[in-house]
N, C-alpha and C positions, 0 to 999 in steps of 0.2 A: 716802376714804383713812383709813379707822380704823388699818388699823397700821402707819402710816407713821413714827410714832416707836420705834417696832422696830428698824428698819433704820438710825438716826442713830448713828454711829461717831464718837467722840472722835478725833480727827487724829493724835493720838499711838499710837492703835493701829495704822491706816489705813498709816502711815509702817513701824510696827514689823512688819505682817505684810507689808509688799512687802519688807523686807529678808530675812524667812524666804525668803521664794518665788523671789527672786535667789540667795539661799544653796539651798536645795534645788536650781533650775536648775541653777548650777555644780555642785553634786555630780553630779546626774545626767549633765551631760556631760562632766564626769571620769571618771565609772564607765566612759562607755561608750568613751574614747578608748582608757583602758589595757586595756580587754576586746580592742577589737578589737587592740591591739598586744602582747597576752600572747605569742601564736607566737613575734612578733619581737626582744621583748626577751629570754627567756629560754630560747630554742631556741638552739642554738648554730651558729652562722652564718646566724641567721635573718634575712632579706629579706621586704621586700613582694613580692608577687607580681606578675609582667607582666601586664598587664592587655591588653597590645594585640592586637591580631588576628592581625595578620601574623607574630607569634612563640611563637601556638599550634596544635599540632601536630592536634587535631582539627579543629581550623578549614581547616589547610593540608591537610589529606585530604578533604576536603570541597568543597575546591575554590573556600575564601575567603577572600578576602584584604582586608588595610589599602583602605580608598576610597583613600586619597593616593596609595600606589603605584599602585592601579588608575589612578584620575585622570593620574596624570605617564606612565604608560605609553599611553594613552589619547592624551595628548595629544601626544606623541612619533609617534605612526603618521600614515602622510600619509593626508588624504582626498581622496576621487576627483577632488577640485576641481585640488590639489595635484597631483598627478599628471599630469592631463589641461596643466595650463600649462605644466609640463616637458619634456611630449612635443611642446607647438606651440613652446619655445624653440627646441628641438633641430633641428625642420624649418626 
């Protein structure tokens, strides 16, 4: 290890560049908050966009839908089991 006294940092620098690199950090994910919110702050009546399935319209042509609504629909239809016990209450 010849140049291992190369690499020895005073503490006080050690300190001062992790506070650059938390300060860069936060800028950088500043930049990119108000980036993606430009649309919405200064468009006028501007919204986030729906993101959900069930209330887009290429989706609903397509023939797809929300899993929840599927799922609760889904689990509202009787199955065979369901059926078959109703017709032996009935008899």
């Amino acid at each position: 290890m010849v140049f291992s006294h190369i690499f020895i940092v005073p503490y006080k620098y050690i300190t001062k560049m992790w506070y650059i690199v938390l300060l860069l950090t936060f800028i950088i994910i500043a930049f990119a908050i108000f980036a993606m919110a430009v649309k919405i702050l200064f468009k006028k009546g501007g919204k986030f966009p729906n993101g959900h399935i069930g209330s887009s319209k290429h989706m609903r042509q397509r023939g797809i839908t929300c899993s929840v609504s599927t799922d609760a629909r889904d689990r509202a239809k009787k199955n065979l089991d369901d059926i078959l016990k109703e017709q032996e209450l009935k008899n």
